[in-house]
C-alpha positions in Angstrom: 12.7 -13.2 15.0 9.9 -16.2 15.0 6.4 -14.9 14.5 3.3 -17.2 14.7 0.6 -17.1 12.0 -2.3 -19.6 11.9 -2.7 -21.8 9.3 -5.3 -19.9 7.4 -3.6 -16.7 7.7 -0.5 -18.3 6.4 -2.4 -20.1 3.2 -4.3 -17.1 2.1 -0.7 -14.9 2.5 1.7 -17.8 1.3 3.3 -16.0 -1.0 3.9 -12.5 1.4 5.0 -15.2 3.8 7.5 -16.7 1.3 9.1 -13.5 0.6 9.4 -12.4 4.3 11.0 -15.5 4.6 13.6 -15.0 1.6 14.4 -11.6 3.7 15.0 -14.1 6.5 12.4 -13.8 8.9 11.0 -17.3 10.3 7.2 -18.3 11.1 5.5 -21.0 13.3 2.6 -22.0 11.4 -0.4 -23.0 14.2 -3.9 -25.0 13.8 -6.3 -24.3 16.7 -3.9 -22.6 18.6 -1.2 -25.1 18.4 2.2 -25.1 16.5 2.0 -27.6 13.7 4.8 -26.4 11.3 7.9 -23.7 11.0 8.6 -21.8 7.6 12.2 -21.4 7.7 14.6 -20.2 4.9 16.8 -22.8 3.5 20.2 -20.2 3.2 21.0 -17.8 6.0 21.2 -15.0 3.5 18.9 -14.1 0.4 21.3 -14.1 -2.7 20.3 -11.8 -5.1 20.7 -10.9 -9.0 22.8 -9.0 -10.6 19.9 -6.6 -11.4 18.9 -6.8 -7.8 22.0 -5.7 -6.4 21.8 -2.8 -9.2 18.4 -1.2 -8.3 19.5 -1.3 -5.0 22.4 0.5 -5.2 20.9 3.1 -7.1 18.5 3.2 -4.7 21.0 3.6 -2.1 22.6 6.6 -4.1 19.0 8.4 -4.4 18.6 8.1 -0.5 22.0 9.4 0.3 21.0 12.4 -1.7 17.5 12.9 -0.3 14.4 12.8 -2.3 12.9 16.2 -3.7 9.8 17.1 -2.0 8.0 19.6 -4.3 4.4 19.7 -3.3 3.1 23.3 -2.7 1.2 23.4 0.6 -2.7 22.3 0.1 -5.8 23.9 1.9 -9.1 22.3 1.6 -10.7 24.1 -1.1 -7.9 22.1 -3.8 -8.5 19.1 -1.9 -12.2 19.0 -2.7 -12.3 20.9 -6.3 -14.6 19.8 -8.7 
């Protein structure tokens, strides 16, 4: 999916915009309204590292598990202790 981002938005968020576009998504860069550029990436797929492609996977193991939820419920006295 192409989304459109203006010229400033895209300088002062270059780098966001670089990594979205690693992860594959495309951008039409405008000026005053008008396209002027597209930020594309080069390979269709991001190739990752070794170490990557580990904390993934053990990220993918924690999430088939589930994550532990321990908070104990909260009323507004703990939430505005001194």
């Amino acid at each position: 999916m192409t989304k459109t981002i203006s010229l400033r938005d895209a300088n002062q968020t270059f780098a966001r915009c670089v990594r979205a576009v690693e992860a594959g998504e495309e951008f039409v860069i405008t000026r005053n309204g008008q396209p002027v550029a597209k930020l594309v990436p080069i390979a269709e797929k991001r190739v990752l590292t070794p170490e990557q492609l580990a904390a993934r996977a053990n990220l993918l193991a924690i999430m088939e598990k589930g994550f532990p939820i321990t908070v104990e419920p909260l009323d507004r006295d703990s939430l505005h202790e001194r």
